[in-house]
N, C-alpha and C positions, 0 to 999 in steps of 0.2 A: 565523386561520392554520390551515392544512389539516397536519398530519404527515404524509403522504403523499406518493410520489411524483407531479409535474407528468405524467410523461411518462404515469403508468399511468391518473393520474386524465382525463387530457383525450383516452384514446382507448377507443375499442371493445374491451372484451374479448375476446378469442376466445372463438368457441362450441363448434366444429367437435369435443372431447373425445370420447373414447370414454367413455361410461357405466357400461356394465356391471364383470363382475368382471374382473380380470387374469389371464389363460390363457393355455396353447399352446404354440406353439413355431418362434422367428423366425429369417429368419438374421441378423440384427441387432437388439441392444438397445441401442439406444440411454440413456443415463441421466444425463438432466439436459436440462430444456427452454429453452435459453438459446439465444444465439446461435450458439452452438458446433453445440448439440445440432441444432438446427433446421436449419441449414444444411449438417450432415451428413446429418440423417433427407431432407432433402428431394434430394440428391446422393443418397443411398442410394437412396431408391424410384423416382426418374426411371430408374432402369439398371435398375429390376426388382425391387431385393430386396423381399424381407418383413420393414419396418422396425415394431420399436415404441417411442415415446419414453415416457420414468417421468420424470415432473416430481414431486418430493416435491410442491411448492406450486401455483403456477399459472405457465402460460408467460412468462418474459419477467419474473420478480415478482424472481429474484437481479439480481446486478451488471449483467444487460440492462436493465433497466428503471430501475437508478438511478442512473444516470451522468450526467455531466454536457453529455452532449449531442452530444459531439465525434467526428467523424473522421478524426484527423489521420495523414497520414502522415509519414514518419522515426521516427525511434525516441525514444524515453523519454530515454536517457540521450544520454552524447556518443559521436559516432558514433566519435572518436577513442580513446575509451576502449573503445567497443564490439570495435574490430579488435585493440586489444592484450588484451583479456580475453577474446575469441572466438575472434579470427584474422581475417584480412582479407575472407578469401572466405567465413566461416561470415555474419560483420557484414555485408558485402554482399549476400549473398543474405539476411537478416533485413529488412535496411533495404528491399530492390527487394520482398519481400515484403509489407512494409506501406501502397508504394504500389499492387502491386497489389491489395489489398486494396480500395481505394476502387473501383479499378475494375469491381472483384468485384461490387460497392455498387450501383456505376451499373448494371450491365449486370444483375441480380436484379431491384432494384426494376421496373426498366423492361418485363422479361422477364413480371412476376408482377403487374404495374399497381399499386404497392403504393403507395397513399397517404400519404407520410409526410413531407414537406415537406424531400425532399436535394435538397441546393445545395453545389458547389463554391462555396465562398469563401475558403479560405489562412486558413495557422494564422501566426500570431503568438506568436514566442517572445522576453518583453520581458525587457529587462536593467532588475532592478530597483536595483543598486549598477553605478557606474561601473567597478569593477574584472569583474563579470560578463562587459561587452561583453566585455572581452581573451575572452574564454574561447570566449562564441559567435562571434566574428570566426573564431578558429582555428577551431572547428568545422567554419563554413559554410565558410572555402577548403577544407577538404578534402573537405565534402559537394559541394558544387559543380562542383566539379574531377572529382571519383571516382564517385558516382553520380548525382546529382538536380541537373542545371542551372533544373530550374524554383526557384530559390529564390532570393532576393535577402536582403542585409545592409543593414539602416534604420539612420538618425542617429535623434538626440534632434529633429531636426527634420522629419527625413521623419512622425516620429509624431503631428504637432496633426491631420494629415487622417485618423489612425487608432484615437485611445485619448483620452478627454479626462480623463487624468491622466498626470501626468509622468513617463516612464521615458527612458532611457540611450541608447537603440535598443532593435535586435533583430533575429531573423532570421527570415525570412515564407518559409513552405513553400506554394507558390501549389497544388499539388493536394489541402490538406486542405478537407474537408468539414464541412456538420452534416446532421443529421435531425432526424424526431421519434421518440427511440426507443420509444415506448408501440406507437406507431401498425405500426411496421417491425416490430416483435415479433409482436405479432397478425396482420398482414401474411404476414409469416413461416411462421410456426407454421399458417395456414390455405395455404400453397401447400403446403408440407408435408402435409398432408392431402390436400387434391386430387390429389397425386402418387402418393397410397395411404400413408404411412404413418400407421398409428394409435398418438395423442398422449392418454397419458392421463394428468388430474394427480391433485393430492392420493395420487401413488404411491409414498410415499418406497422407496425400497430401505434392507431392514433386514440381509439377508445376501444373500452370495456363495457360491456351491461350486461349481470347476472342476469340470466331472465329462471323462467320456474323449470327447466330441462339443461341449465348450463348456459352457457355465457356466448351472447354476438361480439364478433370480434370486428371492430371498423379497420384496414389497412388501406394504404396508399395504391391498392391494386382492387379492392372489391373488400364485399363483407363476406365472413364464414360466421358460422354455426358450430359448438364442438360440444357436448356433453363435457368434458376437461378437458383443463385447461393446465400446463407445466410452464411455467416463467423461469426463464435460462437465458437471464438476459446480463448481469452482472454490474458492471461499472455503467452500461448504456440502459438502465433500465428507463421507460417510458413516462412520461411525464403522467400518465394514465396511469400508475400503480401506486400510488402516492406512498402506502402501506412500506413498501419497499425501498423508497428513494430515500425515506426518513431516517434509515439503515444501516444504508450502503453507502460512503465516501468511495468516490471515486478520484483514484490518485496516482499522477504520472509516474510509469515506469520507462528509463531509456535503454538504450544498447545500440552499442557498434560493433563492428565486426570488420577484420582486417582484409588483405590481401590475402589469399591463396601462402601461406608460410612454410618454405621451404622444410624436406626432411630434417634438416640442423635446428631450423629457427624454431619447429614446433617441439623438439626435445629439450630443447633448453629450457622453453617457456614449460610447458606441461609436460612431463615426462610417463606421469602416473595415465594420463587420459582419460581423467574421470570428471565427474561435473564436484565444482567448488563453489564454496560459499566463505567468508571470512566473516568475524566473529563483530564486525562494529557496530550500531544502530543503524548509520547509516551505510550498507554495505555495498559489499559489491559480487556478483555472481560473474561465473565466467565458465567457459569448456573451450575445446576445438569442433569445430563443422567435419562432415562429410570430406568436404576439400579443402581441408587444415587451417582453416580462420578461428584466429579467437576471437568469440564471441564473447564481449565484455559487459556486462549492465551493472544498474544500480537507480537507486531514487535520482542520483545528481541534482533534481531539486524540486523543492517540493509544490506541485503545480498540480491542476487538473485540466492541463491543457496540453494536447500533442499536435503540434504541427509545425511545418518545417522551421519555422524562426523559433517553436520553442524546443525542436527537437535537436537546432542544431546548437544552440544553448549547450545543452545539458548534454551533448556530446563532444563539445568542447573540454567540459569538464570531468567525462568520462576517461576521454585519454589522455589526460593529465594523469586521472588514479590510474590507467594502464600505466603509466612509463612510469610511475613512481615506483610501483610492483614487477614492472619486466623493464628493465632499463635498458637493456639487449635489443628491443623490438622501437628503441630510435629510430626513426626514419621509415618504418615502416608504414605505408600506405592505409587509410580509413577506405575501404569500400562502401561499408553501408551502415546508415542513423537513422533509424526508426525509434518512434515511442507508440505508447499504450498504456490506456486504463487500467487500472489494476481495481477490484473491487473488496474494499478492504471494510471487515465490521471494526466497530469499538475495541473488541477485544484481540480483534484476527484470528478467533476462529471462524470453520464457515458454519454456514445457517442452512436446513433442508426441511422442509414441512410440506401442511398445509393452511392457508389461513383464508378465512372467508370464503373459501370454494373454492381458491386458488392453490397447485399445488406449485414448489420453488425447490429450486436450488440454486446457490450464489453464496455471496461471502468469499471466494480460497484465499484472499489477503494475500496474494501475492504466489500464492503454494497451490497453486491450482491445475497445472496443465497433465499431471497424473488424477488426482484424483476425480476431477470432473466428467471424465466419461466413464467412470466406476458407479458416481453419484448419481447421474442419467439414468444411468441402468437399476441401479437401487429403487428411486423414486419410478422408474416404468414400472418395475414388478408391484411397489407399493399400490399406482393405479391398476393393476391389472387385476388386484386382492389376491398377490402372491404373501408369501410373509415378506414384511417388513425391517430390512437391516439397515436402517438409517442411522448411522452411529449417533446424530444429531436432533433424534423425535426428542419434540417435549421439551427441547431447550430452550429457555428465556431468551428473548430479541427486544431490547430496550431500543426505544429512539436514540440518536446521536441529539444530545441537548443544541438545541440552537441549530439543526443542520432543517434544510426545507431544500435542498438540490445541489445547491454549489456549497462548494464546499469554503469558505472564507478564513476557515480559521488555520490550513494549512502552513501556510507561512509559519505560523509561530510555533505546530508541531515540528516543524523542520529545524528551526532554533531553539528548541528543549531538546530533542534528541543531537542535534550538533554539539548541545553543551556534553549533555551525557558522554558522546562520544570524549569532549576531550579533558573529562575528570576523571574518567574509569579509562 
């Protein structure tokens, strides 16, 4: 078994980095080499600017690279809870957001040739307890109705052609996708280059200072200059943003991924081929890879620590919930247990602005590997003083009470929702 992420391991890393020292003076700095980052840097230098991106680590190595695969549109939560906790029109334009996102997806990769194995195939969201369905039924009529007709409500029956374990129903969003996120990162991060922006890693940013023309940037390679400045930094954001850290809980997500699974073994398990989600607080998400692994995640526990003793933790208990759900895939071999930050607000939805000079995007709670290079590219045009389609301008961002960076009170969110789970 690999510790590592599948996605990072089975593709090409980019090369394209700037080497030398860090210098100069940009009209954007970009900070943070993710999906956000990238898909802003590379909006940003198509129009012209002078873009630099500061990757502390390597491109695509935070929550791009260690996800679970998926790019689903609709939102996270329930869209019906979304309009009474947002407002109808902020929820709508969130939700139309995240399908444009995939489309975002398509029309990139396509644009940039980027080899990364996307396919529309519809997300699956199962009802794991019979009382769930009531919930997604109301859901989808009001998703249905009010924004996204591509979506259908499944029986307990419609499912033996889609999942070959027993759930309740569920509701199939037919415009979600997957990828290969290792592949689309590097991908990424190299159009990005081509377009002129210079990507340099291992640059963490250690300080900030607004000066009277925008902000010096101190990084572990040299100092820059930038007129703007875009924070896309998420679960790793810098101890230098304080604004932000107050925000953001940063909280472990795991996944494993099996052996290569034969023609038989991947029909029985997944038949439908599409990316799943099941209906518990504490859940668990899953598809098949390129080369037929299922890729299994979930919180497993609730920690803000990834590294191999705590990754192999909570891949322990990963495929536990595998074999309880595919009891067929006995014996079958773990290849690879990685974990990763997830950067999750108060609320979970995500946050996009500006504040103090600084422009952001972060927050996806977990829902983020479609919409973040849609949101890059939203926030570049906002800097560029294109219009403004930030589904998120102007929304309230309360501190997390008690939170100053680590996050302490995880545990005992992981045992409130473990109860929830087992009285609902």
């Amino acid at each position: 078994m690999k510790y590592v992420s599948y996605w990072r391991d089975t593709a090409t890393a980019f090369a394209g980095g700037h080497t030398g020292p860090v210098e100069g003076h940009y009209d954007v700095a970009v900070i943070g080499g993710g999906f956000t980052g990238l898909g802003a840097a590379r909006q940003l230098a198509k129009a012209g600017a002078k873009v630099i991106v500061l990757e502390a680590d390597q491109v695509g190595s935070g929550a791009s690279g260690r996800n679970g695969g998926h790019l689903n549109n609709g939102l996270a939560h329930s869209y019906l809870a979304a309009k009474a906790e947002l407002g109808t029109e902020r929820a709508i334009a969130l939700y139309k957001a995240f399908d444009d996102s995939i489309d975002t997806l398509e029309r990139l990769i396509a644009e940039e040739n980027i080899a990364c194995d996307f396919r529309r195939c519809g997300k699956l969201k199962l009802a794991s307890k019979t009382g769930h369905l009531d919930g997604i039924a109301r859901n989808f009529e009001a998703i249905h109705r009010e924004v996204d007709p591509d979506t259908a409500l499944l029986s307990a029956a419609d499912l033996t052609s889609e999942i070959g374990s027993p759930f309740h129903g569920g509701m199939l969003f037919k415009k979600s996708a997957m990828m290969h996120m290792g592949r689309f990162a590097a991908g990424l991060a190299s159009a990005a280059s081509r377009h002129g922006a210079v990507i340099v890693e291992q640059a963490a940013v250690t300080e900030q200072v607004q000066e009277a023309k925008g902000f010096r940037l101190t990084t572990a390679k040299g100092t820059v200059r930038a007129e703007q400045v875009l924070l896309a930094t998420g679960a790793t954001t810098p101890s230098a943003f304080s604004y932000f850290r107050r925000r953001i809980i940063a909280v472990g997500s795991f996944i494993i991924a099996t052996r290569p699974l034969t023609v038989a073994e991947a029909a029985s398990v997944l038949p439908g081929n599409r990316t799943y989600v099941n209906s518990m607080n504490i859940g668990n998400y899953f598809r098949l890879s390129p080369d037929n692994r299922l890729i299994f995640g979930g919180r497993a526990r609730f920690s803000a620590t990834s590294d191999q003793q705590s990754d192999a933790k909570s891949g322990a208990i990963l495929q536990a919930a595998m074999l309880r759900m595919f009891p067929q895939l006995a014996g079958v071999a773990i290849d690879y247990c990685w974990g990763g930050l997830v950067d999750m607000t108060a609320d979970r939805y995500p946050r996009a602005g500006r504040q103090d000079g600084l422009w952001y995007a972060m927050g996806y709670s977990g829902h983020g590997a479609q919409l973040s290079t849609h949101l890059g590219m939203i926030m570049a045009d906002a800097m560029l003083g294109r219009a403004d389609k930030n589904p998120m301008k102007d929304a309230g961002w309360p501190v997390v009470p008690g939170h100053f960076g680590k996050p302490w009170f995880l545990p005992l969110v992981g045992a409130y929702y473990k109860t929830l789970d087992w009285i609902r």
